[in-house]
N, C-alpha and C positions, 0 to 999 in steps of 0.2 A: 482720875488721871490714867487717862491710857497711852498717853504720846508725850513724854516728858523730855522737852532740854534739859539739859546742866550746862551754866556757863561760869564763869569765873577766868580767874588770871591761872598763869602756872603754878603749881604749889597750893593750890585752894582749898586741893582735893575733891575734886570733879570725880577722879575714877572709884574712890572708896567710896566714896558718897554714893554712886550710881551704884555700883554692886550691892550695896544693904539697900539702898528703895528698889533697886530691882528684886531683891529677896522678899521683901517688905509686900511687892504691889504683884509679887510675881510675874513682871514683865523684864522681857530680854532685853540684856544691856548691851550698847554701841557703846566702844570707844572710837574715836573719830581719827583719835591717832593711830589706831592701829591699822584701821580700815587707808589712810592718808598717802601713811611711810608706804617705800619700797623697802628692800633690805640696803641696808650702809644707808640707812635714813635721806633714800635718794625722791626726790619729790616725782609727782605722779604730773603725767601732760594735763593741761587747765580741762579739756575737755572731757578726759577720764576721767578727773576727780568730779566735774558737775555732773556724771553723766550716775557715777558711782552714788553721790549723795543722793540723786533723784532714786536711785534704786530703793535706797536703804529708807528714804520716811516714807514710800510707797507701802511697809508692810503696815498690817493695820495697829499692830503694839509695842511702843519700843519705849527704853529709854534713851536718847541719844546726849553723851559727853565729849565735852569738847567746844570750846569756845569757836575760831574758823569762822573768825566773823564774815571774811564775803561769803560762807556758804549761808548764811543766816535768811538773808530773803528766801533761799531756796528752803529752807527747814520752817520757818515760822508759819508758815500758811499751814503746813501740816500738823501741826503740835496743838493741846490744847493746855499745856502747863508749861511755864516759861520758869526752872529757878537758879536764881543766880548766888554763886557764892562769895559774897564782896569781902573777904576777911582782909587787914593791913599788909601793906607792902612788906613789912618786915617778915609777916609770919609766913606766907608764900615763900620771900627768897632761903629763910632758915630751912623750911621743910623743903625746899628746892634741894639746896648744899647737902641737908641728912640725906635725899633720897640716893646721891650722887655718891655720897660717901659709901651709904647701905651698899645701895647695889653696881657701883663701880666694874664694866663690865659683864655682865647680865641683861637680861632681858628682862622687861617686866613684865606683866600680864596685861595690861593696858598698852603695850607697846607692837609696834609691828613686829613678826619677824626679823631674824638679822639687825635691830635698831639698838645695839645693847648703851646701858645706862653709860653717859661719857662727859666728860667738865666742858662745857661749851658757853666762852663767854660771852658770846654775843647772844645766847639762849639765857643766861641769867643776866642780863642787860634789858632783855626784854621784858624778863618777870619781874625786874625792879620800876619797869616806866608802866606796866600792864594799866594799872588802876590810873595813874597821869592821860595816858596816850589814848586806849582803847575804850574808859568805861563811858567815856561822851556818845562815843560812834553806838555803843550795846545798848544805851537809852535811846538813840534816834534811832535805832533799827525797831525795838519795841512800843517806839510811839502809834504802828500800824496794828500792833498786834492785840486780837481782840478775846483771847483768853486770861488765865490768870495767871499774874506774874509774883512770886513768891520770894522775897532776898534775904538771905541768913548770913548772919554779918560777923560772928563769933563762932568759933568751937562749941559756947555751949547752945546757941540758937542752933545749930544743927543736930546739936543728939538732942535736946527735947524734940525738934521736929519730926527724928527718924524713932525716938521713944513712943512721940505720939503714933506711929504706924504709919506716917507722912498724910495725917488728917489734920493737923493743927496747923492752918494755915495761915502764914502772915503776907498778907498779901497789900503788895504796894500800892 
């Protein structure tokens, strides 16, 4: 694994997860939202942001988090490990509400600059339809892709897999 997605809904936990496989594999971690926002979580013009993604899987090791599904064609061609974190809707939007309530104001380390944590509910509307709405579109976007695609479906499938030193692989 030298070129690793992370996908999942909001709340999945994409960014901690990538931080320990990136400790794990020793590769540098992307978060995609950070890289995304402007400050006041102000969106980037369509042709920066493709212009920006094509920068970032040009390096030759990365782990990149962050779901951004239309960037996905442009990302999968570069990757050779696809893994998705599909945990329950409930458990996403709860860790959603903690992370809101936690950091209330703040910034996170996954977050861009200036984007500090804020109650947005058409953002947690989103991470309640995530798995309804989006996870149809993240299996036809992986139906081209010709590495391996790894889904951890539980908190505890994920710490065995990062206990395993992210070698135990279950692959779909």
């Amino acid at each position: 694994m030298e070129r690793v997605l992370i996908l999942g809904g909001c709340g999945a936990g994409k960014s901690v997860f990538a931080r320990r496989l990136g400790a794990l594999l020793d590769l540098p971690v992307i978060h995609l939202d950070a890289e995304y926002f402007q400050p006041g979580w102000v969106e980037p013009d369509h042709s920066a942001w493709r212009a920006r993604v094509a920068e970032l899987v040009a390096a030759p090791r990365w782990i990149i988090d962050g779901s951004h599904i239309g960037t996905l064609p442009a990302r999968l061609p570069h990757a050779d490990t696809v893994i998705i974190l599909d945990l329950p809707t409930w458990i996403c939007v709860w860790r959603v509400l903690l992370r809101i309530a936690r950091g209330y104001g703040r910034v996170r380390p996954d977050s861009a600059p200036g984007c500090p944590e804020r109650f947005d509910l058409e953002f947690l509307a989103f991470t309640a339809a995530f798995r309804r709405r989006q996870r149809q579109r993240i299996v036809s976007e992986l139906s081209v892709f010709s590495g391996r695609i790894i889904t951890l479906e539980s908190r505890r499938e994920i710490s065995a897999f990062l206990l395993s030193g992210g070698v135990k692989l279950h692959v779909s």
